[in-house]
C-alpha positions as CSV (number, residue, x, y, z in Angstrom):
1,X,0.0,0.0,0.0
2,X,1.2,3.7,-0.7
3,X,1.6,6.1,2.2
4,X,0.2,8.7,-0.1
5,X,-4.0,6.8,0.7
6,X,-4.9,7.6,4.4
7,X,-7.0,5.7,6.8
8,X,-10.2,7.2,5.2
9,X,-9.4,6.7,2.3
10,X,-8.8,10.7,1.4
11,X,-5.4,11.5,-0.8
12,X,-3.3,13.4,1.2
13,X,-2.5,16.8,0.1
14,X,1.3,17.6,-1.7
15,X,3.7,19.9,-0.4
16,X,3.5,23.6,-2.3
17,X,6.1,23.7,-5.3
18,X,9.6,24.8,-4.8
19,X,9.3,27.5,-7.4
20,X,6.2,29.2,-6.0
21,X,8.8,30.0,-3.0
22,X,11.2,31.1,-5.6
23,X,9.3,33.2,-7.5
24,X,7.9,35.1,-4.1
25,X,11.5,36.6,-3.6
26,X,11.7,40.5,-4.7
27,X,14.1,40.7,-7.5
28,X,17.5,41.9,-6.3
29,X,17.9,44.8,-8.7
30,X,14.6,46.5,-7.2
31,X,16.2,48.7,-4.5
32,X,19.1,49.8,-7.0
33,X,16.1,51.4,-9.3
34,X,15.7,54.6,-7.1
35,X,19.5,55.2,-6.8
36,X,19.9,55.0,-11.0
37,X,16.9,57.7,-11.3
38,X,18.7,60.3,-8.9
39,X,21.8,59.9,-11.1
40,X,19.7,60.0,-13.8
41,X,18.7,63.6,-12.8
42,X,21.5,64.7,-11.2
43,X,23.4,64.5,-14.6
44,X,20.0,65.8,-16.5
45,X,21.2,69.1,-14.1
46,X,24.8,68.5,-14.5
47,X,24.6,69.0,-18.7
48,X,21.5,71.6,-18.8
49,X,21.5,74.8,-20.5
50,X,22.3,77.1,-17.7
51,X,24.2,74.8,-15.7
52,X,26.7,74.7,-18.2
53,X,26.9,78.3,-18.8
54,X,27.3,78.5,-14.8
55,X,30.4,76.8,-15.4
56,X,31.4,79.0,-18.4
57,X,31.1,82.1,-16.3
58,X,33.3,80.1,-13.4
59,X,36.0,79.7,-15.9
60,X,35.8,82.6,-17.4
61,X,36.1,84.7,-13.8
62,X,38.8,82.4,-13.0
63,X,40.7,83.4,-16.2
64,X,40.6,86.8,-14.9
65,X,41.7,86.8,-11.7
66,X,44.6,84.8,-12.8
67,X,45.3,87.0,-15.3
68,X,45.6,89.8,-12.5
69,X,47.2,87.9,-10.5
70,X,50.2,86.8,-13.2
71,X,50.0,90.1,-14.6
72,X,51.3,90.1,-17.8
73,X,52.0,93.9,-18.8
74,X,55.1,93.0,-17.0
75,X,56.3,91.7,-20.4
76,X,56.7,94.7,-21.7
77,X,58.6,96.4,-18.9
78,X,60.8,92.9,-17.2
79,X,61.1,91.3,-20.8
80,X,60.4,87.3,-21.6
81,X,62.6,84.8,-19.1
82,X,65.9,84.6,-20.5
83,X,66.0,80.7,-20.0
84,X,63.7,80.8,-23.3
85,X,64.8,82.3,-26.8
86,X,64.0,82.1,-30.8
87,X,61.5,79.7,-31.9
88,X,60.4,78.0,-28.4
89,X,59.9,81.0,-26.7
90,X,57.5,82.2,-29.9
91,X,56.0,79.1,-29.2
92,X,55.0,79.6,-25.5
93,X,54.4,83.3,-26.1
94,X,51.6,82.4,-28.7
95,X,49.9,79.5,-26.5
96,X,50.0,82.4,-22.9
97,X,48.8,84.9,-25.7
98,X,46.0,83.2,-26.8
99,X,44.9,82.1,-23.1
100,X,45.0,85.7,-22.3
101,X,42.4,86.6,-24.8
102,X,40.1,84.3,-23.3
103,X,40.6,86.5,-20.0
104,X,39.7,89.7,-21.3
105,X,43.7,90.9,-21.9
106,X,43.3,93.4,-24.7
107,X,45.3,92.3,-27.5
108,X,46.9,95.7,-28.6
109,X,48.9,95.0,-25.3
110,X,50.0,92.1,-26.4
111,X,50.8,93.1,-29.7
112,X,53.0,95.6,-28.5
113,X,54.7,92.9,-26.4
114,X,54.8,90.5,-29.2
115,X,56.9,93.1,-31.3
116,X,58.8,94.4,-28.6
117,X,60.2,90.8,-27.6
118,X,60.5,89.1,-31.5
119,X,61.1,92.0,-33.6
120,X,58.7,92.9,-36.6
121,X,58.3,89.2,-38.2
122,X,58.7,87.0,-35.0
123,X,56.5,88.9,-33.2
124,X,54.0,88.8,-35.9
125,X,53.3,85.3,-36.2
126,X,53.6,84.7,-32.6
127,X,51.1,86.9,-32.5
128,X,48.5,85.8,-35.1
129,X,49.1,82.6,-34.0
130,X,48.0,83.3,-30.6
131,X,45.3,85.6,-31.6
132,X,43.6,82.4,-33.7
133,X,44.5,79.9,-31.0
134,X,42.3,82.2,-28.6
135,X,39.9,82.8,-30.6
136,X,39.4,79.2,-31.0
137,X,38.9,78.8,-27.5
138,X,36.6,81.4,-26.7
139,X,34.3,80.2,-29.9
140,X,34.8,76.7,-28.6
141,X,33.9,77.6,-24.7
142,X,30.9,80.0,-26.3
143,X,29.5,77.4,-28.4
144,X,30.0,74.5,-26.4
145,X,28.8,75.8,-22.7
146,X,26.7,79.2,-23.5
147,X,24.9,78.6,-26.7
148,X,22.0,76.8,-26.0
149,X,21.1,79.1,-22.8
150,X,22.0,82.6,-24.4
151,X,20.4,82.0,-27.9
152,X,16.5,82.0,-26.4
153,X,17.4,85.3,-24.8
154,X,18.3,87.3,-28.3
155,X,15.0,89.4,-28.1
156,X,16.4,92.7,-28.4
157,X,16.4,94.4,-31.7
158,X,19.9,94.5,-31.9
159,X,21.0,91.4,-30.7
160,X,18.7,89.9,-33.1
161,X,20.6,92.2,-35.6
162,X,23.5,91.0,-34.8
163,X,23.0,87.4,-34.7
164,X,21.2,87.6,-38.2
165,X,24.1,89.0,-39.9
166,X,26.7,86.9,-37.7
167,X,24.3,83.4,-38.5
168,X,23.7,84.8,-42.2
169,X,26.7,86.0,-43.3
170,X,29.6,84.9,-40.5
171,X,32.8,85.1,-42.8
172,X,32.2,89.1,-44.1
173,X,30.5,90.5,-41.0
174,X,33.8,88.8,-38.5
175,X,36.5,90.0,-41.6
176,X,34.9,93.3,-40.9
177,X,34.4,93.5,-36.9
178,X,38.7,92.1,-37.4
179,X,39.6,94.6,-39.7
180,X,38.2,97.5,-37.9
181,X,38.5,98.2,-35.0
182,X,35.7,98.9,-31.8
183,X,34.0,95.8,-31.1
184,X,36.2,93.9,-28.6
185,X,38.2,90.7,-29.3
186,X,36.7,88.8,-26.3
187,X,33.1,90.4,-27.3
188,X,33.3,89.2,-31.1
189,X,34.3,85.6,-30.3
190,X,31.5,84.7,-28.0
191,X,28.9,86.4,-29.9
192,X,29.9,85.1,-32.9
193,X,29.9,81.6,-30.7
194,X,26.6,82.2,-29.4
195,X,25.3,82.6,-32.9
196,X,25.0,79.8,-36.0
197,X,28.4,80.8,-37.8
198,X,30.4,78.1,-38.7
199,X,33.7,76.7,-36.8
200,X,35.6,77.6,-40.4
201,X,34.7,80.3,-41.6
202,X,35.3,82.1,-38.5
203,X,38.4,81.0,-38.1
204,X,39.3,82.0,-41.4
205,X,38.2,85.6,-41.1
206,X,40.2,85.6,-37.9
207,X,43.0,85.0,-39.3
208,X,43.1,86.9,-42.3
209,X,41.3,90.1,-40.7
210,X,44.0,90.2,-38.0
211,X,47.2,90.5,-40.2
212,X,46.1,94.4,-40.5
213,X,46.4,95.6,-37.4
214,X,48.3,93.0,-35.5
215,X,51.2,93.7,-37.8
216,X,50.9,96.9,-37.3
217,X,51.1,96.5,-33.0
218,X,53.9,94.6,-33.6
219,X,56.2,96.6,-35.8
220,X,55.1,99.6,-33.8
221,X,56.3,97.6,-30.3
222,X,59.5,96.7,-32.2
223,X,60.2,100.2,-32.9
224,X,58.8,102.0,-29.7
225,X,62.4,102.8,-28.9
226,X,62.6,104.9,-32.3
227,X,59.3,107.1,-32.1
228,X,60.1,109.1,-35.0
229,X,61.5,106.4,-37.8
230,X,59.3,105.9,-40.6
231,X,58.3,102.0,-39.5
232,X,57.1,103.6,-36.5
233,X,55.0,106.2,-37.9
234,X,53.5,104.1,-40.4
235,X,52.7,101.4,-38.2
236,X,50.8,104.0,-36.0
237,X,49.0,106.0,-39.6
238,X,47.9,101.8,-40.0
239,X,46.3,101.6,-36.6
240,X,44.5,105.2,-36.5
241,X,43.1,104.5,-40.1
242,X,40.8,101.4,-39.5
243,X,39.4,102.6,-36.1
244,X,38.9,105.6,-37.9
245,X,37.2,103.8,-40.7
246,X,35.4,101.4,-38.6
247,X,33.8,104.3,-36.8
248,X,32.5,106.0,-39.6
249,X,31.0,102.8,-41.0
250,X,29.7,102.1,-37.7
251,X,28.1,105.4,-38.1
252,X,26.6,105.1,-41.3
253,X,25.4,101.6,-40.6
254,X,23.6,102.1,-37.6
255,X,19.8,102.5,-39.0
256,X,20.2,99.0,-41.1
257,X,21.2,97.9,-37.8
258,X,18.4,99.4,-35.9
259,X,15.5,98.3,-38.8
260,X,17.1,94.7,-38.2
């Protein structure tokens, strides 16, 4: 006789399943699912909009204040470290240049430096090279951490101006604002990032829009000690021309600018 017939002839009942037990455990990922949604956010935050413009500003500030802290006008009166010469100290004289761009240093001051410390040709391609290697950054910075936060707040009539002709036309309108003088370095590389101008055509009219004047910064720093030589004068005539230029196109422009 089977044990499984009892004395009454009832069946007797069989154990529950092992896998009904199995099945009633909570899945071990369950408690990890809140954790992964906070991270979730967190770097939502991290990478929005204004966050990253936050961090723009951050770096931007921080540029500064090492920039006052370094102070580099003292190039022009101390001269560069004489453990560096020729084509290495072009080198590291272009990469500080174009760093101190990004911090607000004007560049006429370091044009001036550039020719004062390279002579005429050195110190001009040190300092075109540094004047494109900051601009790069800035437009780089601008477009990457301020773009998509800035561009919803172009409302004004003249910002939308000027991002319609930057978007529209972005290799004549930087040739011109590099040519003549009045809107700042720093000012035209993040508006110009903020707008829809290409990475190549703005470095292209950087380039070629800065060989004006910058050569004429640097011949007049290489001949500072000579006020009254003819390379000196001219270089000077060169850099009193365009702003005055600029400013009377500036002045005649301003209505197209305003109808914008």
């Amino acid at each position: 006789m089977l044990d499984a017939t009892n004395r009454s002839g009832g069946t007797a009942l069989a154990s529950p399943p092992a896998a009904a037990t199995e099945l009633a455990v909570p899945p071990a990922t369950a408690p990890s699912l809140p954790r992964a949604g906070f991270a979730v956010r967190c770097t939502r935050v991290l990478l929005s909009p204004y966050a990253r413009l936050s961090l723009l500003l951050v770096l931007l500030a921080g540029a500064a204040a090492g920039v006052l802290a370094f102070e580099p006008q003292r190039l022009l009166t101390h001269g560069w470290p004489p453990q560096l010469g020729g084509a290495a100290a072009a080198v590291v004289f272009a990469a500080a240049y174009g760093l101190c761009t990004v911090a607000f240093v004007p560049r006429p001051l370091l044009n001036l430096a550039a020719g004062a410390l390279f002579g005429s040709e050195l110190g001009v391609a040190a300092a075109l090279a540094g004047t494109v290697l900051g601009a790069g950054l800035a437009f780089g910075l601008g477009r990457v951490l301020g773009q998509e936060a800035l561009r919803p707040l172009l409302r004004g009539r003249w910002l939308k101006a000027a991002d319609g002709q930057l978007s529209r036309h972005g290799f004549r309108s930087m040739m011109v604002a590099r040519l003549f003088p009045g809107v700042p370095f720093w000012a035209a590389n993040y508006c110009a990032a903020v707008s829809r101008m290409g990475w190549l055509p703005f470095l292209l009219a950087t380039a070629l829009g800065s060989i004006p004047n910058t050569a004429a910064y640097a011949v007049a720093g290489a001949r500072a000690s000579a006020p009254t030589s003819p390379a000196f004068l001219i270089a000077m005539a060169c850099i009193a021309v365009p702003a005055l230029a600029g400013t009377v196109v500036a002045w005649r422009k301003r209505h197209q600018l305003r109808a914008g």
